[in-house]
C-alpha positions as CSV (number, residue, x, y, z in Angstrom):
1,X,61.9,-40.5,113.3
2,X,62.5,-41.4,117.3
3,X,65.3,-42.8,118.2
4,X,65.2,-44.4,122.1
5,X,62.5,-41.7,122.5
6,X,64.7,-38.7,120.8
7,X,63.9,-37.1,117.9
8,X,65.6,-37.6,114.7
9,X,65.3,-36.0,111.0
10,X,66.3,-36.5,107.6
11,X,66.4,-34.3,105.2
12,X,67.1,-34.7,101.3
13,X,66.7,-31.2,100.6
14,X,69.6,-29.1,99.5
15,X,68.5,-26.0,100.8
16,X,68.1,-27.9,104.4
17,X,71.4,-29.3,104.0
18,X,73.2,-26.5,103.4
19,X,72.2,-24.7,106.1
20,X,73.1,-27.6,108.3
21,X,76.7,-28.3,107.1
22,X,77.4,-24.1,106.1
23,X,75.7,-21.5,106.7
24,X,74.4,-22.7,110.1
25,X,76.8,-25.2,111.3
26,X,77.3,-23.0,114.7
27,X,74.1,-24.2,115.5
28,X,74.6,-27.7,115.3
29,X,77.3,-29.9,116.9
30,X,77.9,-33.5,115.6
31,X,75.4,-36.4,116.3
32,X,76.0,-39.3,119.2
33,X,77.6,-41.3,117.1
34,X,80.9,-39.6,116.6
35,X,80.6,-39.6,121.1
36,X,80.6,-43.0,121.2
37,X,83.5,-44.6,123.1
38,X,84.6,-46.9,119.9
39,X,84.8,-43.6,118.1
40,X,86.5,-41.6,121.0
41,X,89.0,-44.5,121.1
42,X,89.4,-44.8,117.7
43,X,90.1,-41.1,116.6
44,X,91.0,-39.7,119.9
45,X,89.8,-35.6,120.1
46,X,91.2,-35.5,116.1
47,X,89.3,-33.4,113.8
48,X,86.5,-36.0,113.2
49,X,85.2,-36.0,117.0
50,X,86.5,-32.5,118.7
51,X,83.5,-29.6,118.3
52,X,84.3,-26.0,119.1
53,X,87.3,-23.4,119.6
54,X,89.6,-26.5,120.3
55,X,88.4,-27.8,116.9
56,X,88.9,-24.6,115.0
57,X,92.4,-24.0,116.4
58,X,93.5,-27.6,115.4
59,X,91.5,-27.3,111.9
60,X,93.7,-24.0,112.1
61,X,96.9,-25.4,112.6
62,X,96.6,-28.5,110.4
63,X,95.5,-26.8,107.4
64,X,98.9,-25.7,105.8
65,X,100.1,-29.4,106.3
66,X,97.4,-29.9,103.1
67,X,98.6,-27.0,100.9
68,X,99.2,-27.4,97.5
69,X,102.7,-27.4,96.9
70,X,103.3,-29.7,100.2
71,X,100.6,-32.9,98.7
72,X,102.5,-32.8,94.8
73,X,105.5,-33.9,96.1
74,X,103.6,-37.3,97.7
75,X,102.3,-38.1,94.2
76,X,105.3,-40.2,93.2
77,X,105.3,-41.9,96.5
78,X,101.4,-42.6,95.6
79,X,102.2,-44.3,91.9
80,X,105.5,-46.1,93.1
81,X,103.1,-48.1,95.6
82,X,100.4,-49.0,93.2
83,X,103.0,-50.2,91.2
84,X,104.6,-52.4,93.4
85,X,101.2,-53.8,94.3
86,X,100.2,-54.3,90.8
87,X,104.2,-56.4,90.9
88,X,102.3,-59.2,92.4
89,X,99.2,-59.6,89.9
90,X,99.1,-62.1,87.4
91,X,96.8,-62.9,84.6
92,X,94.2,-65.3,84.9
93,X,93.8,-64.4,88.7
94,X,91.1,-63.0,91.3
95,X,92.1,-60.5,93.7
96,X,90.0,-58.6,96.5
97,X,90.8,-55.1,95.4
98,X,89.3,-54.1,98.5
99,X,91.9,-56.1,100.6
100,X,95.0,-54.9,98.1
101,X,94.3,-51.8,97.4
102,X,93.5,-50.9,101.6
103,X,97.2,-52.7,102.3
104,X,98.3,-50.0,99.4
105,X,96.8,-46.9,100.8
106,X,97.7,-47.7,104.2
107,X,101.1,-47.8,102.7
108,X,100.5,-44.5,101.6
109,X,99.5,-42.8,104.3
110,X,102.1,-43.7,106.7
111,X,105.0,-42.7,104.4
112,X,103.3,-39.5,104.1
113,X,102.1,-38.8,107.5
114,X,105.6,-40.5,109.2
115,X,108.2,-41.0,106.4
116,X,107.6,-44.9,107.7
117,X,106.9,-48.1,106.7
118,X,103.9,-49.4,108.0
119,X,104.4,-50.5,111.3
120,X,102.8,-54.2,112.7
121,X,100.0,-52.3,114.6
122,X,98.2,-50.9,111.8
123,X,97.7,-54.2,110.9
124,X,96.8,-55.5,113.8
125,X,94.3,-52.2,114.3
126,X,92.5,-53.4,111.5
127,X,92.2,-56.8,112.4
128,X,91.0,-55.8,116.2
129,X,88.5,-53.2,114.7
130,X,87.1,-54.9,112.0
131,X,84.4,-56.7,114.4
132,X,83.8,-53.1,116.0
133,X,83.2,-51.0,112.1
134,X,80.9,-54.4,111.0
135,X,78.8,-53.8,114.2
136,X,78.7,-50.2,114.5
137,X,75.3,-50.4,111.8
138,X,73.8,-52.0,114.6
139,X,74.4,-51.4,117.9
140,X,71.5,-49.1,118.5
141,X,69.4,-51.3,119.7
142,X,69.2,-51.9,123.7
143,X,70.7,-54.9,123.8
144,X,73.2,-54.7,121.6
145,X,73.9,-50.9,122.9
146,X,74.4,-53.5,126.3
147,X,76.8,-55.9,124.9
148,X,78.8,-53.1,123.2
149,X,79.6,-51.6,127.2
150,X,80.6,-55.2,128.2
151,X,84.3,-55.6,128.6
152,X,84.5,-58.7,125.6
153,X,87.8,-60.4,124.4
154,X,87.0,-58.4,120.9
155,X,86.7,-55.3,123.0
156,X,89.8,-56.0,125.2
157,X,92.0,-56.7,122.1
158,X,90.9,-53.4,120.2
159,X,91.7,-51.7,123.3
160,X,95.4,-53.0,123.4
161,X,96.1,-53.0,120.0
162,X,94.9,-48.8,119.9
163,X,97.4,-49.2,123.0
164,X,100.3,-49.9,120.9
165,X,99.3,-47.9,118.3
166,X,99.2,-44.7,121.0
167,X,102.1,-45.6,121.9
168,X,104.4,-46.1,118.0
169,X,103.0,-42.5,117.0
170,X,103.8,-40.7,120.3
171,X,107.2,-42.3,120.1
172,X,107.8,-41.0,116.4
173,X,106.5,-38.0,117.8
174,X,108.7,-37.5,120.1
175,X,112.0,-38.6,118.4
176,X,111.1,-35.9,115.3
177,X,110.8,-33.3,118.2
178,X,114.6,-34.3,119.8
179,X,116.2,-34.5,116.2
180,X,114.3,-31.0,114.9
181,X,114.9,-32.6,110.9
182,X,112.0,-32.1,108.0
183,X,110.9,-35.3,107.0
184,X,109.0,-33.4,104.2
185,X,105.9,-35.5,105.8
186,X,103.0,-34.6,107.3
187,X,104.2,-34.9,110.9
188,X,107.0,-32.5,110.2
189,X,104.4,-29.6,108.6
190,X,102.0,-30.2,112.2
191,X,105.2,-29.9,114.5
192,X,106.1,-27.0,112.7
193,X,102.4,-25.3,113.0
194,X,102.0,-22.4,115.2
195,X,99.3,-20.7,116.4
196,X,98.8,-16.5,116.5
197,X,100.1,-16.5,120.1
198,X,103.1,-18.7,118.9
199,X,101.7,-22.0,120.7
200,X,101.6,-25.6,119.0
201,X,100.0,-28.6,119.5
202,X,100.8,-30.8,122.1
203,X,102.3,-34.5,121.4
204,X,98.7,-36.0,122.7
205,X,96.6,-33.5,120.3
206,X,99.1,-34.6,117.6
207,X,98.4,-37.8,118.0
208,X,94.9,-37.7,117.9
209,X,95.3,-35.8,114.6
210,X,97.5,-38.1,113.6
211,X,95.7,-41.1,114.0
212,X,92.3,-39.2,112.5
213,X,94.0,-38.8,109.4
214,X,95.8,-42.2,108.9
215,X,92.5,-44.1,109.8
216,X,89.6,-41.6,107.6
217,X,92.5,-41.6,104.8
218,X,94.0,-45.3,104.1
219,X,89.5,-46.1,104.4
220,X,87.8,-43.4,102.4
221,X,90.3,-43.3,99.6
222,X,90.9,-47.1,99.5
223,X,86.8,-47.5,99.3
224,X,86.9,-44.9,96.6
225,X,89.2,-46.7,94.6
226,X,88.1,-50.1,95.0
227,X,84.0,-49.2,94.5
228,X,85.5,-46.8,90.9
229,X,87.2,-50.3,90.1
230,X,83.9,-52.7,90.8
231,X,82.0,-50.4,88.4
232,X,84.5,-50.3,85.5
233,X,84.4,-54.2,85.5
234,X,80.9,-54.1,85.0
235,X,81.0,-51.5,82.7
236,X,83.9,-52.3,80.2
237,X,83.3,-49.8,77.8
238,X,83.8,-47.2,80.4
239,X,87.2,-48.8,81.3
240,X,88.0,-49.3,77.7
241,X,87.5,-45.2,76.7
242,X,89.3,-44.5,80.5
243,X,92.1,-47.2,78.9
244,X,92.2,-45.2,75.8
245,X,93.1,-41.7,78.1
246,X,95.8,-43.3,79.8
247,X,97.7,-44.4,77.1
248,X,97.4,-41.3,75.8
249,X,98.6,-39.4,78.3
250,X,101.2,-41.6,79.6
251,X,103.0,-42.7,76.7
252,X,103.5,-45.9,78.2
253,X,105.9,-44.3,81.1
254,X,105.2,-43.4,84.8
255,X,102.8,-41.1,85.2
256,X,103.5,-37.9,87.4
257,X,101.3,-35.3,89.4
258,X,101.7,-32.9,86.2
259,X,99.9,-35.4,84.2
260,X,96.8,-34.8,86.7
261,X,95.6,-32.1,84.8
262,X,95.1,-34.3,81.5
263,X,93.4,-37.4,83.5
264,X,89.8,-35.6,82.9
265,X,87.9,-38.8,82.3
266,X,89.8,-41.1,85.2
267,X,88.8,-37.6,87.6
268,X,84.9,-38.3,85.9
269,X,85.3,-42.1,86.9
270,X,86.2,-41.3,90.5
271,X,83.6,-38.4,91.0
272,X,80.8,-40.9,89.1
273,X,82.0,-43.9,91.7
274,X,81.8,-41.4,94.6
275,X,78.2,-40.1,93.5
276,X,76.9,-43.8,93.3
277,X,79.1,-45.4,96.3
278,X,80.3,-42.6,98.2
279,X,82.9,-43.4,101.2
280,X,81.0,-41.1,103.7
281,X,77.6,-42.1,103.0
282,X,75.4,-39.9,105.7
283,X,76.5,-36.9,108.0
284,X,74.9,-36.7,111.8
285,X,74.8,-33.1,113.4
286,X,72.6,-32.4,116.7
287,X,70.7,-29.2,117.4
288,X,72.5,-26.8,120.5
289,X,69.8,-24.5,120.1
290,X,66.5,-24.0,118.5
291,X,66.7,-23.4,114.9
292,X,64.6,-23.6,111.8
293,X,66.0,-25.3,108.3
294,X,64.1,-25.0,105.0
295,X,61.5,-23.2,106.8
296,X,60.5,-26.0,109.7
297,X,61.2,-25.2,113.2
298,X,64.3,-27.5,114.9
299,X,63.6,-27.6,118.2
300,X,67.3,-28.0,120.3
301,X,68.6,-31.7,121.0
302,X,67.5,-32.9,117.7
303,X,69.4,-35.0,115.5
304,X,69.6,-34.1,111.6
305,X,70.9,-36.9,109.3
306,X,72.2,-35.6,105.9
307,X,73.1,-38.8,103.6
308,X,75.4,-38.7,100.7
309,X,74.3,-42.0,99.2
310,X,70.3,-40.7,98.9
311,X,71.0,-37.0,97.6
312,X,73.4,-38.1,95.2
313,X,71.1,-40.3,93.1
314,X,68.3,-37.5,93.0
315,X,67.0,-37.6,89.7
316,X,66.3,-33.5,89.2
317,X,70.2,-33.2,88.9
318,X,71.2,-36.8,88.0
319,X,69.8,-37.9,85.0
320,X,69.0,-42.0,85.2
321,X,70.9,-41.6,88.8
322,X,71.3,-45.8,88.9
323,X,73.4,-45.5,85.8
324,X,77.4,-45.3,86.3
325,X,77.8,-42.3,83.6
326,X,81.1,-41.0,83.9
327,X,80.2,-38.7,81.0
328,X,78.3,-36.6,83.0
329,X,81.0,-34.9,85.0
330,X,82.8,-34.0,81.7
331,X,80.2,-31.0,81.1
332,X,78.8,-28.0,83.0
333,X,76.1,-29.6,85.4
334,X,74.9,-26.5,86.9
335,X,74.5,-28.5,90.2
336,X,72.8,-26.4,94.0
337,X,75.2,-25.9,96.4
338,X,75.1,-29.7,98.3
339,X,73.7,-31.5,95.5
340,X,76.6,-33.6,95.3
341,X,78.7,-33.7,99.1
342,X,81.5,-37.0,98.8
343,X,83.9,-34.7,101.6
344,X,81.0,-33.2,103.3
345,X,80.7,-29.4,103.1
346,X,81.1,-26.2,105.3
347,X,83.7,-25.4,107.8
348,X,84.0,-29.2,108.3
349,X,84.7,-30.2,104.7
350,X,87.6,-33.2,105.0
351,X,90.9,-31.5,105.1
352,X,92.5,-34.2,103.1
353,X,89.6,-33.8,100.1
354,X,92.6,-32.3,97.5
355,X,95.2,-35.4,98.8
356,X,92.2,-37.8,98.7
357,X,91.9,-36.7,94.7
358,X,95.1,-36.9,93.9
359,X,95.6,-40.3,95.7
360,X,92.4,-41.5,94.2
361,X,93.2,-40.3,90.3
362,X,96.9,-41.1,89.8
363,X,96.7,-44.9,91.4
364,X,93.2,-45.7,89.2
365,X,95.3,-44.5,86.3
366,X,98.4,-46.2,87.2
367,X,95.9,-49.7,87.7
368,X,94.0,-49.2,84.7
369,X,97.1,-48.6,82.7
370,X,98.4,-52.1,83.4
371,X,95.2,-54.5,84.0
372,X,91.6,-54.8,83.4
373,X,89.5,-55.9,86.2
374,X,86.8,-58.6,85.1
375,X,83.6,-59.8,86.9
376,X,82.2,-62.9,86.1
377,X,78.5,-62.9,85.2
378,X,75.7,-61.6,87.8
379,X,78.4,-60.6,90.0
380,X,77.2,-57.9,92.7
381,X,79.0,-56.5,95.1
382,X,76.3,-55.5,98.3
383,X,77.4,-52.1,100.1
384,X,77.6,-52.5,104.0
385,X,76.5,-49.1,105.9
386,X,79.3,-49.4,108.5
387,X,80.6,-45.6,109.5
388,X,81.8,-46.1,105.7
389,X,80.2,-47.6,102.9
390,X,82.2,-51.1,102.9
391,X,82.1,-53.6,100.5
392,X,80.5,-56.8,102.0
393,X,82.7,-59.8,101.4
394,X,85.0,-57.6,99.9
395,X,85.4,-57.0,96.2
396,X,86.9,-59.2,93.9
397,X,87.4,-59.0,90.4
398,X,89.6,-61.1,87.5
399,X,92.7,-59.4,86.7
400,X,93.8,-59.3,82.8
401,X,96.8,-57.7,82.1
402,X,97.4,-55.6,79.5
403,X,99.6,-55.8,75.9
């Protein structure tokens, strides 16, 4: 394809993609769109949008931060919330799961990443920004490209509020550094990093990590979620056999991170909703030099597109790939490296991919054990190819508690 007179491919081949994301992803760099001034502004010079040594020291440095042992002991912080959300359903009512369950996980994420409540400019980030993701499909046309440079009151008040934001985190920052306490969060684990040459990150390049992980993880995870629950209301027989596990292996009580390794069929349902609506639907990467992938020469400057949405319904390694079939993850698939990509793959694979899981499993689990989400008849929910795969008009589904 050309795009404004530059060339752009996509390619649906495994062996093609592989190469770009793994085993030649030094020869690619990521695509304009992670350049762009909303997402410079947005994530900073995080992991998302930093390329290079700086990247690889900061991928580095953050890495223990997402150990095992350190993300088990957020899974009771993760069921508590979902419960208290859950507090304020009722029989006999509609809720945008969407909207709830994103007010959840943001919940989530800052008492992991701070040890804080949620402070009044996340909220407000999301209201400023929400304008910026619905347009970010289409500003690459001239004109809108034009409009998107011009200093508008949408523009000015995302600015400001990312402002305030700057400035909450760099102040937590900077009180955790005077005190020298363990939170046991995630802010603790990056002050505590240290590079071979005993160096750490600097309160900026904490912030931008920071703010990388709090934005990518209260969206993806929450999209995750709330797509796995859109599909079980239109499919109640999954949610009634997905039901049946839960009772089983909760007994009725809370359920804990140990009981993780029993939830095989609620781990299906969230694999099977990422497969049909993943969070991260397509992957940009540019060409630094001349290169070849699955035999065709790439000349440099070009931009490969990778997308998550059109790989994962292939039909050579997803049987009837329009069909929500749980099932299918519960036996050996035998799947090609990159057949199936929901956190990307390579050196760049999401950091957060083990959390997002365990997030993702224990609150379905915790939902499904207390209410059944009902769509009335016809109801379709159309996917919105922001930089995520958002749910346009939200999602909402009846809410049915249980005996």
């Amino acid at each position: 394809m050309r795009f404004f007179g530059k060339a752009v491919l996509l390619t649906n081949d495994v062996t093609a993609i592989e190469q770009v994301l793994i085993s030649r992803s030094k020869q690619f760099r990521k695509t304009l769109g992670y350049r762009t001034p909303f997402m410079r502004r947005l994530f900073g010079n995080g992991l998302l949008t930093s390329e290079g040594e700086f990247w690889m020291r900061q991928r580095r440095l953050s890495q223990p931060a997402f150990h095992r042992d350190r993300i088990t002991s957020y899974a009771g912080t993760i069921v508590q919330f979902t419960e208290e959300m859950l507090a304020g359903w009722r029989t006999g009512e509609t809720r945008n799961v969407h909207e709830e369950i994103m007010k959840m996980t943001t919940r989530v994420v800052t008492r992991t990443l701070f040890d804080s409540g949620v402070p009044p400019e996340i909220d407000e980030m999301g209201e400023a920004s929400a304008v910026v993701m619905r347009r970010f499909s289409t500003q690459w046309n001239g004109l809108r490209m034009l409009l998107n440079l011009l200093p508008t009151a949408e523009s000015r008040g995302f600015k400001q509020v990312m402002g305030r934001l700057d400035d909450y985190i760099l102040g937590l920052i900077r009180e955790r550094r005077a005190s020298g306490r363990d939170h046991g969060d995630l802010l603790s684990m990056l002050l505590l990093a240290r590079d071979d040459d005993g160096s750490g990150m600097s309160d900026e390049q904490l912030r931008d990590e920071l703010k990388t992980l709090m934005v990518a993880g209260l969206d993806t995870t929450a999209l995750a979620l709330s797509w796995a629950l859109y599909l079980l209301a239109l499919n109640p027989d999954k949610d009634a056999k997905l039901y049946q596990e839960v009772a089983s292996v909760s007994g009725g009580g809370r359920l804990t991170f140990a009981d993780l390794a029993r939830l095989k069929y609620t781990e299906a349902v969230i694999k099977e909703s990422m497969r049909l609506y993943p969070p991260a639907w397509v992957i940009g990467r540019e060409a630094i030099e001349d290169t070849e992938l699955g035999g065709y020469p790439i000349k440099r400057g070009t931009s490969v597109l990778v997308s998550q949405w059109i790989r994962h319904r292939h039909p050579r390694y997803f049987p009837e790939p329009e069909k929500f079939g749980p099932e299918r993850w519960l036996q050996e698939l035998n799947l090609p490296k990159m057949a199936y990509f929901p956190f990307g793959g390579g050196p760049r694979v999401c950091i957060g991919s083990a959390f997002a899981m365990m997030e993702a499993t224990l609150s379905l689990a915790t939902i499904i054990q207390k209410f059944r989400l009902t769509a009335e008849a016809g109801y379709k929910v159309t996917p919105f190819p922001s930089i995520t795969l958002q749910p346009k008009g939200g999602i909402v589904l009846g809410a049915v508690a249980r005996a």
